[in-house]
C-alpha positions in Angstrom: 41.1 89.2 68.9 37.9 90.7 71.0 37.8 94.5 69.7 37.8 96.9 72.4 34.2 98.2 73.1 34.9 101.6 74.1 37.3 104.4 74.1 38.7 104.2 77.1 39.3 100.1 76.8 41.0 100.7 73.5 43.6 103.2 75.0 43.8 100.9 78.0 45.0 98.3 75.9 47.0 100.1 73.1 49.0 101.5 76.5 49.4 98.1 77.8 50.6 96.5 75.1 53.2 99.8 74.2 51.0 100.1 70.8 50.0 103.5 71.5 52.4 105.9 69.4 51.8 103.0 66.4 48.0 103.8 66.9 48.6 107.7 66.5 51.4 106.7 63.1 48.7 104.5 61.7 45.8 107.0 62.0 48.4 109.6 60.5 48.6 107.5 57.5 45.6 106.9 57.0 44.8 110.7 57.2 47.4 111.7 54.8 45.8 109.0 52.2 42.6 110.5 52.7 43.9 114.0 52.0 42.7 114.9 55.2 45.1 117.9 56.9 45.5 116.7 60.3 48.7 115.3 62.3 49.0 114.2 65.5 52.4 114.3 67.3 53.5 111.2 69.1 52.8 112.5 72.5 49.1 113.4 71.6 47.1 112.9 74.9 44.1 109.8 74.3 41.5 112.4 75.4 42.8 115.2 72.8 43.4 112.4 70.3 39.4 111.7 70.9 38.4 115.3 71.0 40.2 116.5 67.6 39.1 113.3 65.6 35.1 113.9 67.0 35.6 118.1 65.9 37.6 116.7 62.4 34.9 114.1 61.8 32.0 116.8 62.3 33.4 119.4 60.0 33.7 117.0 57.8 30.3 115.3 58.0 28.8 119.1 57.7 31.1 120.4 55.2 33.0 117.8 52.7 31.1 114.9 53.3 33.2 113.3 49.9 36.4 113.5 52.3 34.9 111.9 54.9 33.5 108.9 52.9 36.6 109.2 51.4 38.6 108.8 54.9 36.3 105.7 56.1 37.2 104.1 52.4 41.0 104.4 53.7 40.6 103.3 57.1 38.6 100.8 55.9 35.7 101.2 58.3 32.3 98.5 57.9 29.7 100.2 56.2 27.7 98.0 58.0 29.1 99.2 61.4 28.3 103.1 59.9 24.9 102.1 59.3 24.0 100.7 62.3 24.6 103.8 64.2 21.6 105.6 65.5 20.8 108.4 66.4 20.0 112.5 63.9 22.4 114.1 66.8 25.6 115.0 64.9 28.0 115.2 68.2 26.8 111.5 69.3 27.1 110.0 65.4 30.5 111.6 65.5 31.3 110.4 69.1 30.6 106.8 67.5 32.3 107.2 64.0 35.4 108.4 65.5 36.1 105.6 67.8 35.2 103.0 64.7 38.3 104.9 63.5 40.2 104.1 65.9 38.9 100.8 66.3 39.5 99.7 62.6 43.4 101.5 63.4 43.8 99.5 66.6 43.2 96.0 65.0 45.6 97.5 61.9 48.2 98.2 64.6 47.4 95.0 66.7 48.0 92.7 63.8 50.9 93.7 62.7 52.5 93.9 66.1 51.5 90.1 66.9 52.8 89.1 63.0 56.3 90.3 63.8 
């Protein structure tokens, strides 16, 4: 499996394949393990899906930065890929950390659909 590189390839695909709503249930999971009090409905649109995750992932980099290690712990996103980000701009590094979110949820939702 070749990860999608970017946002718009990811929702591409997830739409192609009929994956998308099993994208948004996974990343709801994953939020409610991490005590983290967001839910997206079903129907979310990709580019308000983006835009709440990037404000959610800010507030918590500035303000409970335990929950948000804590939420990268659930989705089980590399610390190596974390690290590698560049960059002291908050908006960009939460740009980037909120599509490795969805990245790591994608390949969650991808191999389970292609192991049923």
């Amino acid at each position: 499996m070749s990860l999608p590189s970017n946002f718009e390839d990811l929702i591409i695909e997830a739409n192609t394949l009929n994956l998308y709503k099993k994208l948004i249930l996974q990343l709801n999971k994953d939020l409610l393990l991490a005590n983290i009090d967001l839910e997206f409905n079903e129907e979310t649109l990709p580019t308000s899906l983006k835009l709440v995750l990037q404000d959610t992932v800010i507030h918590l980099i500035q303000s409970k930065f335990s929950d948000y290690l804590n939420l990268l712990y659930q989705v089980d996103v590399s610390e190596l890929k974390i690290r590698s980000l560049e960059g002291a701009d908050t908006i960009k590094i939460s740009e980037d950390v909120a599509f490795l979110i969805l990245q790591r949820e994608w390949q969650k939702v991808w191999y389970r659909s292609k192991n049923q």
